[in-house]
N, C-alpha and C positions, 0 to 999 in steps of 0.2 A: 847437674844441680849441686850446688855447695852443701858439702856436710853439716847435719845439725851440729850443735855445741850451744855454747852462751850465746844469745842475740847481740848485735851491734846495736841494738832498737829495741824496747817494750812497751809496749805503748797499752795501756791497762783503764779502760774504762772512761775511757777521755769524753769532756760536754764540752759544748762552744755554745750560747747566746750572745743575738745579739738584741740591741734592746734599739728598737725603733719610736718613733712619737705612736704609732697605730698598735704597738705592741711587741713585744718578745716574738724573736723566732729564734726557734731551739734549730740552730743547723750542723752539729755535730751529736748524736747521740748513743752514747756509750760506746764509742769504738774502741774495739782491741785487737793490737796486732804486732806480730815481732818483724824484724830484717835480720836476717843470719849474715855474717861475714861472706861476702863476692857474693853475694845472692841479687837478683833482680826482681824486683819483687813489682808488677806492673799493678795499679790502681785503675779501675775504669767504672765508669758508669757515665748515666748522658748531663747533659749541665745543672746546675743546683744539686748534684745529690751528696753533694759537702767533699768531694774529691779535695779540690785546692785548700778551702778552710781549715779541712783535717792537720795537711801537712802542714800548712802555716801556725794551726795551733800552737804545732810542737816547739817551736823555735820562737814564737814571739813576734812572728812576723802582724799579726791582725791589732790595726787602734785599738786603742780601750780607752775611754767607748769610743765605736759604740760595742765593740764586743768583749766579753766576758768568757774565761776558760773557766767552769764551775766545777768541775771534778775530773781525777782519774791523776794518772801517773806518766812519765814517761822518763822511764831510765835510760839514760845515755848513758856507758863506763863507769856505775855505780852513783850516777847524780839524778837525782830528778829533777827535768829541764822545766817543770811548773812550779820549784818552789827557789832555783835559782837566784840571784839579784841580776839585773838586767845589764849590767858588767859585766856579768861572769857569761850571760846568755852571747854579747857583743862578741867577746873574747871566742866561743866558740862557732857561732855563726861567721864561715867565710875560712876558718880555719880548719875546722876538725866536722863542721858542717858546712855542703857546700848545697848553694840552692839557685835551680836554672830557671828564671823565668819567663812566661810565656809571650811576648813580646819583648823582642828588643831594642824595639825602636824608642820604646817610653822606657824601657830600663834602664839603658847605657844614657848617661849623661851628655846632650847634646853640647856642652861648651865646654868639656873636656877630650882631649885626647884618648882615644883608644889605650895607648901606652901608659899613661898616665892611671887611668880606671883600673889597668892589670897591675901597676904597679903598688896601688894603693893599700891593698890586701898583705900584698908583703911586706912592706915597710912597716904596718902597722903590728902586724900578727907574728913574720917572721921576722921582725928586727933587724932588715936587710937595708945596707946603704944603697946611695940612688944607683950608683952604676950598676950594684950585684942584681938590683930591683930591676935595672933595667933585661939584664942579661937574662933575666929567669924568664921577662915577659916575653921579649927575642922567642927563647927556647917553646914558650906556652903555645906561641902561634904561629910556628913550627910544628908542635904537638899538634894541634888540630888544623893543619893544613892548608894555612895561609899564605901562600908566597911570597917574596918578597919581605919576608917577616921585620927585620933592620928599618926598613922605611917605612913602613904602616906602622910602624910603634906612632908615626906621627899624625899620622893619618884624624879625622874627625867621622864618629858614626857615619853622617851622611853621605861619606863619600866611599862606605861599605855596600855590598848587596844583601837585603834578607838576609841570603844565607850565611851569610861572612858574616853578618853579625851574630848571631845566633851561633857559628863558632868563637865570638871573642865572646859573647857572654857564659860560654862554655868554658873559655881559656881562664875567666874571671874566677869561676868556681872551683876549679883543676888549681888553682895557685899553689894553695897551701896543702898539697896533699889530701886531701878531706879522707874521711874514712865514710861516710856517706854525701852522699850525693842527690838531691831532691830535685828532678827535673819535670818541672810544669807543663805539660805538654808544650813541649820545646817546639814540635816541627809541626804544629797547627795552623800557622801563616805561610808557612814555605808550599812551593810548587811539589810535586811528584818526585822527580829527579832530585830535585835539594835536600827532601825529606830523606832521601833512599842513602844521599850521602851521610848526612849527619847521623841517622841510626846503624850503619855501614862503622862509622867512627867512634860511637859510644862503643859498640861491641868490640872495639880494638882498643879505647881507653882502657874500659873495665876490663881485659883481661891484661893489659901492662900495667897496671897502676893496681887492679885488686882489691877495688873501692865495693861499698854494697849501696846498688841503686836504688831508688824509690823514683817509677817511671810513671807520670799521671799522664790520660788519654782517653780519648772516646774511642779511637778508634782501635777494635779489636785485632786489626789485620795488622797494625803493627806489633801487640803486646805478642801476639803467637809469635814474631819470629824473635822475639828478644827475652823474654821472660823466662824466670823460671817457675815462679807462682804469681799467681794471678786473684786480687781480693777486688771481687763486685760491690758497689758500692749503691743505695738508694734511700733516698726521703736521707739522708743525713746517719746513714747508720750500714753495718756490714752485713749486706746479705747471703755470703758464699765467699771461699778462699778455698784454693786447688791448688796443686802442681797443674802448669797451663797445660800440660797433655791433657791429663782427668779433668780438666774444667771444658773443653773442648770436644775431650770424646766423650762424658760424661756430666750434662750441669743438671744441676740437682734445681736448682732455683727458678718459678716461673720466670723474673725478670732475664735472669741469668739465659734460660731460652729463647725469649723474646730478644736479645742484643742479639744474639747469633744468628735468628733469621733477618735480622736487619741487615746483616754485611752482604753488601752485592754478591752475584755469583754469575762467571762468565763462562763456566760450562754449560754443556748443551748448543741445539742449535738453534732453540728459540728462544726469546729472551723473555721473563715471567717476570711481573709487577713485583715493585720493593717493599718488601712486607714493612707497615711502621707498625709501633705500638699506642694502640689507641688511649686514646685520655692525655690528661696532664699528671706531670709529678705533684705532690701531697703541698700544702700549704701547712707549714712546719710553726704553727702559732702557739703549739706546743707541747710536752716530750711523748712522742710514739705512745695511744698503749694500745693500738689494734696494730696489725700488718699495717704498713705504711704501703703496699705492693696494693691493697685488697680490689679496689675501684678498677684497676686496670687488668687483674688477673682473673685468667677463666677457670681456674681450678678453687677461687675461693670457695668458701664456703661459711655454717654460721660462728662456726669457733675464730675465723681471722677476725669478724668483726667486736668480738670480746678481748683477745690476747696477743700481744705483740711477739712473734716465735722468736725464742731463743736459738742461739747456734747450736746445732749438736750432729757431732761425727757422722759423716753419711760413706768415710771410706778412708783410705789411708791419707793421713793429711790433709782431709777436705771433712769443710762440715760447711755448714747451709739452716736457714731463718725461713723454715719453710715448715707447714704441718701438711703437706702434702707430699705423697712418697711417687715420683712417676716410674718406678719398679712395680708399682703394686696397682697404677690407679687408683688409691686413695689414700686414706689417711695417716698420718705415721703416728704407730704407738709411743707418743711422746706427753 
């Protein structure tokens, strides 16, 4: 795991609404959280629990309206990216921030050029003429293991596979060097084997390139084998951040538990029903102030339904939004 120091990320108390005709929904709620330099830092929890929105906040990616970033901070390199001008936000998104997203079939622009798309970033960002633009995209899709790299500069999305593409929307983001890297759960469309390759590949960027990830996901079996810490995420808010070993051998968090018996298991010789978790996620019409977990969890009790639990340190590096200690079976003196 990458040494503490200064964060490459801080992200302090961060809100997102969005304002619909039926009302507000509050979908980010006081999040806070750092990226250390080469750190992987994997996001997960299951749809709606403000996973994407989070990270989008940060960079400007969400319309307004209909959404709204209402408070907190988020220092990149001494700037805070929520009070930038949206020039300065441009200049740094694609260059010194790079962001992968989850489809690439609606991302990459059907009536451009592959080549073109990789080249775009550079000319604008790095002030590179068309040939050098050209060379560096050559080289990009080389990087992530495109054959024939020379000739698919010309190539048109559709005559890529999934997975090719999802490496040039990789190669799009890798352009300008980034010092972070935001990837949307990237391998969510892809088959088994294609998934295997491309996070196979991130782990060979990030250690020659030395970039710090932000990995979003549902799926837990991929953040164990790539992360270094790992922040759960539910109702729009953080409920647990570990080193992924201690999140794994140790979750403090009911939901936090409840994911983990959800991932299949093919030990044994007979095969046992897939545990889900019962209920639906919270209806976010507005900001948290009981557990957002309560309806679903068996450990509740009547203090979740009065107080929304703050984080606090449950071990080295790890803390947890929980007023239940499952050390003790009951409640934590908090």
């Amino acid at each position: 795991m990458p040494d503490g120091g200064v964060p490459v990320l801080d992200v302090k108390d961060l809100k997102t609404v969005f304002r619909t005709r039926s009302g507000e929904i509050h979908a980010v709620n006081s999040v806070s959280f750092d990226l250390r330099p080469g750190e992987l830092l994997g996001v997960v929890g299951e749809s709606g629990s403000g996973k994407s929105v989070t990270m989008m906040s940060l960079i400007g990616l969400l319309p307004s309206p209909p959404a709204e970033v209402r408070g907190g901070t988020v220092m990149f390199d001494g700037e805070d990216l929520l009070k930038v001008r949206e020039e300065r936000l441009r200049a740094l998104r694609g260059a010194r921030i790079g962001f992968v997203f989850q489809d690439p079939m609606t991302s990459l622009n059907p009536v451009f050029t592959v080549g073109y798309q990789i080249m775009e970033p550079l000319r604008k960002h790095m002030g590179l003429d068309k040939q050098a633009a050209r060379n560096r995209a050559r080289e990009l899709l080389e990087l992530v293991g495109i054959p024939d790299a020379a000739r698919r500069l010309g190539d048109y999305p559709h005559q890529f596979s999934g997975g090719m593409r999802q490496r040039v929307m990789i190669a799009i983001a890798l352009a300008c060097d980034p010092e972070v890297l935001i990837a949307d759960e990237p391998t969510t469309a892809l088959d088994v084997t294609i998934q295997a390759q491309i996070l196979e590949l991130m782990k060979e960027l990030r250690e020659k390139l030395g970039m710090a990830v932000i990995w979003i996901t549902h799926d837990l079996g991929v953040i164990a084998g790539i992360a270094d810490r790992v922040m759960v995420m539910y109702g729009g808010q953080v409920v647990e951040q570990a080193p992924v070993r201690e999140l794994f051998g140790n979750p403090q968090h009911p939901y936090t538990r409840a994911l983990l018996k959800t991932v299949p298991s093919v030990s044994g010789a007979r095969a046992e029903k897939l545990a889900v978790i019962e209920g639906q996620p919270p209806i976010l019409s507005s900001a948290p102030a009981a557990c957002p977990f309560r309806a679903r969890c068996p450990q509740a009790f009547d203090r979740c339904e009065r107080e929304n639990p703050a984080r606090v340190p449950v071990g080295p590096g790890h803390d947890a939004a929980c007023f239940w200690d499952p050390a003790t079976g009951g409640p934590r003196d908090v």
